[in-house]
C-alpha positions as CSV (number, residue, x, y, z in Angstrom):
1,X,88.3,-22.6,198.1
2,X,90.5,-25.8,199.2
3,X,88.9,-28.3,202.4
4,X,91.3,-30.7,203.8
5,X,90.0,-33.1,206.1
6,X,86.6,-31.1,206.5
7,X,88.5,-27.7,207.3
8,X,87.4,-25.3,204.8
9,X,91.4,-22.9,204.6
10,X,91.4,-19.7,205.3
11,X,88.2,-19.4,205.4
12,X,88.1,-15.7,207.4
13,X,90.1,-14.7,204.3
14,X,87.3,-16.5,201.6
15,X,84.3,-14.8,203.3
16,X,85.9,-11.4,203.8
17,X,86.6,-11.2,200.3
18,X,83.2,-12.3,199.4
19,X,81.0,-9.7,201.9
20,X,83.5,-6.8,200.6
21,X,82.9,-7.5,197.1
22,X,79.5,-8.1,197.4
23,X,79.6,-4.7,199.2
24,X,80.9,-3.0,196.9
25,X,78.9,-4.4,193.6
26,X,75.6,-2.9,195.7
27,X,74.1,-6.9,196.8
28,X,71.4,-7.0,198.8
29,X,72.8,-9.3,201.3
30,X,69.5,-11.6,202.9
31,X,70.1,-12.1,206.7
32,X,70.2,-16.5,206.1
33,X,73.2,-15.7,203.8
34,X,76.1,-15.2,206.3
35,X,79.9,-16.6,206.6
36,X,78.8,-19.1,209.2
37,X,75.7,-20.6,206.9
38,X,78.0,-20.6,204.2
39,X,80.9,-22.5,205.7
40,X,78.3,-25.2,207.3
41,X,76.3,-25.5,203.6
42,X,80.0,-26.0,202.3
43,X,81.1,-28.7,204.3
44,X,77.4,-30.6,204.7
45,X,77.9,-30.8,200.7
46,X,81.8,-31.8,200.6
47,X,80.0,-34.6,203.2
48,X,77.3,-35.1,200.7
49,X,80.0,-36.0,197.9
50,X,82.1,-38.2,199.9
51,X,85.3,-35.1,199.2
52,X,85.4,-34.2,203.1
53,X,89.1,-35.2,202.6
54,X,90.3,-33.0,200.1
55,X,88.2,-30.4,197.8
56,X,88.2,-27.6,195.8
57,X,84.9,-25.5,196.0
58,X,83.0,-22.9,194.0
59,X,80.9,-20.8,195.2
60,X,79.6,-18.6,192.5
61,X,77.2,-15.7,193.2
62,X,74.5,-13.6,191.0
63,X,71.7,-11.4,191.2
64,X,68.6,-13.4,190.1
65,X,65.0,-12.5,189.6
66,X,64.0,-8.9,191.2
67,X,67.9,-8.7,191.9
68,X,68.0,-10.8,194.5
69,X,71.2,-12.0,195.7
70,X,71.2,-16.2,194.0
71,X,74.3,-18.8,194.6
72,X,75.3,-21.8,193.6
73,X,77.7,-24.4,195.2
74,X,80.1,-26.9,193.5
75,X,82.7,-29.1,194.9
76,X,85.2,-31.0,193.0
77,X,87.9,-33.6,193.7
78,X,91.3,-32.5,194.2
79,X,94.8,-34.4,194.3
80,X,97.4,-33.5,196.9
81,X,100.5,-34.3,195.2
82,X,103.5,-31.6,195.4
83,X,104.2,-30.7,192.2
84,X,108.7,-30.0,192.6
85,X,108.9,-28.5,189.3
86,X,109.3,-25.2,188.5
87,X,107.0,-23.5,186.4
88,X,107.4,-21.7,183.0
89,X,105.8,-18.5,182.2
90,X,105.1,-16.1,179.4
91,X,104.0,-12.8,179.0
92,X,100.1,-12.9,177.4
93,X,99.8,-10.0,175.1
94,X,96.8,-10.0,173.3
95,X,94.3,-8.1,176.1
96,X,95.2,-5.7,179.5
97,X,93.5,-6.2,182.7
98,X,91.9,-2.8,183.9
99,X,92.9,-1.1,186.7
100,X,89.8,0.6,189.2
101,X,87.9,0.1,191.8
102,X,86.5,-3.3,190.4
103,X,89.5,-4.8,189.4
104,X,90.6,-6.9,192.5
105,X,87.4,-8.4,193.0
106,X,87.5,-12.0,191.9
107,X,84.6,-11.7,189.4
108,X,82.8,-14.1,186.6
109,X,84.7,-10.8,184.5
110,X,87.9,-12.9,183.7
111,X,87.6,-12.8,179.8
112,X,91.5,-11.6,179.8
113,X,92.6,-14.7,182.2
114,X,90.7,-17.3,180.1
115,X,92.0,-15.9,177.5
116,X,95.2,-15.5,178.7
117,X,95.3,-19.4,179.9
118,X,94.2,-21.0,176.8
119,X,97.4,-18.8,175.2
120,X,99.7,-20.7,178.1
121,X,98.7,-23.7,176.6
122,X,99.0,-23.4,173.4
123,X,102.6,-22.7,173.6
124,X,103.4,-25.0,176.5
125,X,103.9,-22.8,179.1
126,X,102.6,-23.1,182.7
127,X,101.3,-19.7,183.2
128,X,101.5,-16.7,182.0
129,X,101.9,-12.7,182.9
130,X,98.5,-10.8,182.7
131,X,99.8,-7.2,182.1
132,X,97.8,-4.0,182.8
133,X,97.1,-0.6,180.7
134,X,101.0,0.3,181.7
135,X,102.3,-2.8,180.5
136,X,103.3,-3.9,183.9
137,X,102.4,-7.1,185.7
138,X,99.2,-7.2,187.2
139,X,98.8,-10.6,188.0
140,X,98.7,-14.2,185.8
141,X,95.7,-16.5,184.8
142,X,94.9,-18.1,188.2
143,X,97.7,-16.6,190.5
144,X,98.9,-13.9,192.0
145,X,102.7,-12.9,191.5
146,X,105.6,-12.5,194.2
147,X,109.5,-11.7,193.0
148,X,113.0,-11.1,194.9
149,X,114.5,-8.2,193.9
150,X,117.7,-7.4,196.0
151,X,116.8,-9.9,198.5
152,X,113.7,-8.1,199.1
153,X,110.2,-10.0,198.5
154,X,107.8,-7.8,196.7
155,X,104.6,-8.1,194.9
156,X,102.4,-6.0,192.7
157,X,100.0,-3.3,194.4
158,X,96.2,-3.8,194.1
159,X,96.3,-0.6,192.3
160,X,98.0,-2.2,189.3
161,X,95.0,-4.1,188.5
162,X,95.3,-7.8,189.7
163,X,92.6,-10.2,192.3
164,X,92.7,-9.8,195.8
165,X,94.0,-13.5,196.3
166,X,93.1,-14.8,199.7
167,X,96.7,-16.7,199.5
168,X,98.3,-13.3,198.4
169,X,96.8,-12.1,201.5
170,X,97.9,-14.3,203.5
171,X,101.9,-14.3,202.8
172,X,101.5,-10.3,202.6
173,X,100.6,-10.5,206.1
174,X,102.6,-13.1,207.6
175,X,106.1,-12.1,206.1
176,X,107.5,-8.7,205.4
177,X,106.9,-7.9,201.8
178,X,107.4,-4.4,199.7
179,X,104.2,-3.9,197.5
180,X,105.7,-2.7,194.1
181,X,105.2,-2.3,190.3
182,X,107.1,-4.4,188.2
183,X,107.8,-4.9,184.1
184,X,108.3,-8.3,182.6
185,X,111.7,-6.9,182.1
186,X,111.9,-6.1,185.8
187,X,111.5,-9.6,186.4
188,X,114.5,-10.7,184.4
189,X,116.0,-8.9,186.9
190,X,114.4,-10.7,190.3
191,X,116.2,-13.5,191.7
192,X,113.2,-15.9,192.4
193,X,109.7,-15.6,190.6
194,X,107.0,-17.5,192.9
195,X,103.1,-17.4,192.5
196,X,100.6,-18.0,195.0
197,X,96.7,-19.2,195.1
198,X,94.2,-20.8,197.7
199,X,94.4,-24.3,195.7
200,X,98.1,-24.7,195.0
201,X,99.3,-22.4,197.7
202,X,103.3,-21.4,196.5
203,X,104.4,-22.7,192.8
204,X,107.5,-21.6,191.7
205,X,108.5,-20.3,188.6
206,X,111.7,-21.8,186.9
207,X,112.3,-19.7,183.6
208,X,110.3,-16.4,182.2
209,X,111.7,-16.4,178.4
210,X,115.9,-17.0,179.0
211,X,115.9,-16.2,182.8
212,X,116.5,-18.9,184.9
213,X,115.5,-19.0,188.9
214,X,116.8,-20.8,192.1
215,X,113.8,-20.9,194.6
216,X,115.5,-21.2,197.9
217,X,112.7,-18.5,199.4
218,X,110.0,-19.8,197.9
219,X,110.6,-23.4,199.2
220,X,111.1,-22.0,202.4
221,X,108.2,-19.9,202.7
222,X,106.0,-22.8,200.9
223,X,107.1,-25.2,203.6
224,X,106.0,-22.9,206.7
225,X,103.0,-22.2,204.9
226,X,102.0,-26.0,204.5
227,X,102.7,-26.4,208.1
228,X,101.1,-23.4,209.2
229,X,97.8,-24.4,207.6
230,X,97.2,-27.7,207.9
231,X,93.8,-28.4,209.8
């Protein structure tokens, strides 16, 4: 989760996720654990550590003893520099992301995106293509995908296996986008490649393999999203 200037972004979006995913994994959710407590407990400790300005957050949750629903809170500082350059991606092939009714909760099950990352690296790249059991695109590492086809926006389904990203979310419901399956092939074929999460907001990409992108859309959209968010 991102705070900018003690404003904890989207946080409706954060905690909606959360509750529904907790939910769904069977939590015992205690009364003093709640959106509101949360968000307070989140900002008193950005306070604590002097990062009310701009933070990135962690929140991670886990059944401790007798299964009772256990969390733990981190902050850390975060620079606010726009990054202008594109991003180059790959496609990681060495593991699938599975596709069920788990698979767009945004779990400590991310073996495949770890993975996945460290193989970006390696080689350079900025990111990389997290494919599912159908060798299409499910997500990336840390992002979720978005790609013009036809001078249509689309983005994967849910079905096809990738996280519910809260930033995802958001552009899915603020602009008019056609939820699709693609290939990496099918994106040699898009006209602009962007990628969206609740830290960086819009990044986009600049060359998958030999493809080259403009990103006219995704500057636009990124701009009207900074605006539109800003506490």
């Amino acid at each position: 989760m991102k705070v900018i200037r003690g404003c904890l972004l989207l946080a409706s979006y954060h905690f909606e996720r959360l509750f529904a995913g907790l939910r769904k994994l069977r939590f015992e959710i205690p009364e003093d654990f709640s959106p509101d407590i949360l968000e307070r407990e989140i900002l008193k400790l950005c306070q604590e550590n002097e990062l009310e300005a701009l933070a990135r957050v962690r929140l991670n949750v886990f059944r401790g003893a007798d299964d009772e629903l256990e969390y733990v809170l981190e902050t850390f500082p975060l620079e606010q520099a726009f990054d202008p350059r594109g991003m180059e991606i790959g496609v990681f092939g060495e593991g699938r992301k599975s596709a069920d009714a788990f698979s767009a909760l945004k779990s400590n099950n991310y073996l495949v995106y770890l993975m996945g990352a460290a193989w970006a690296r390696a080689r350079g790249l900025d990111e990389c293509l997290i494919l599912n059991a159908w060798e299409r695109v499910a997500d990336t590492s840390v992002h979720n995908l978005f790609y013009i086809m036809d001078g249509v926006l689309h983005t994967p389904p849910l079905s096809e296996g990738g996280v519910a990203g809260v930033m995802r979310r958001y552009v899915v419901e603020h602009y008019p986008v056609v939820e699709r399956p693609v290939t990496p092939a099918g994106l040699e074929e898009a006209s602009e490649v962007f990628l969206t999460n609740a830290i960086a907001g819009i990044r986009w990409v600049n060359q998958f393999g030999e493809k080259k992108y403009t990103h006219e859309t995704a500057r636009e959209i990124g701009s009207l999203l900074e605006a539109s968010l800003q506490p």
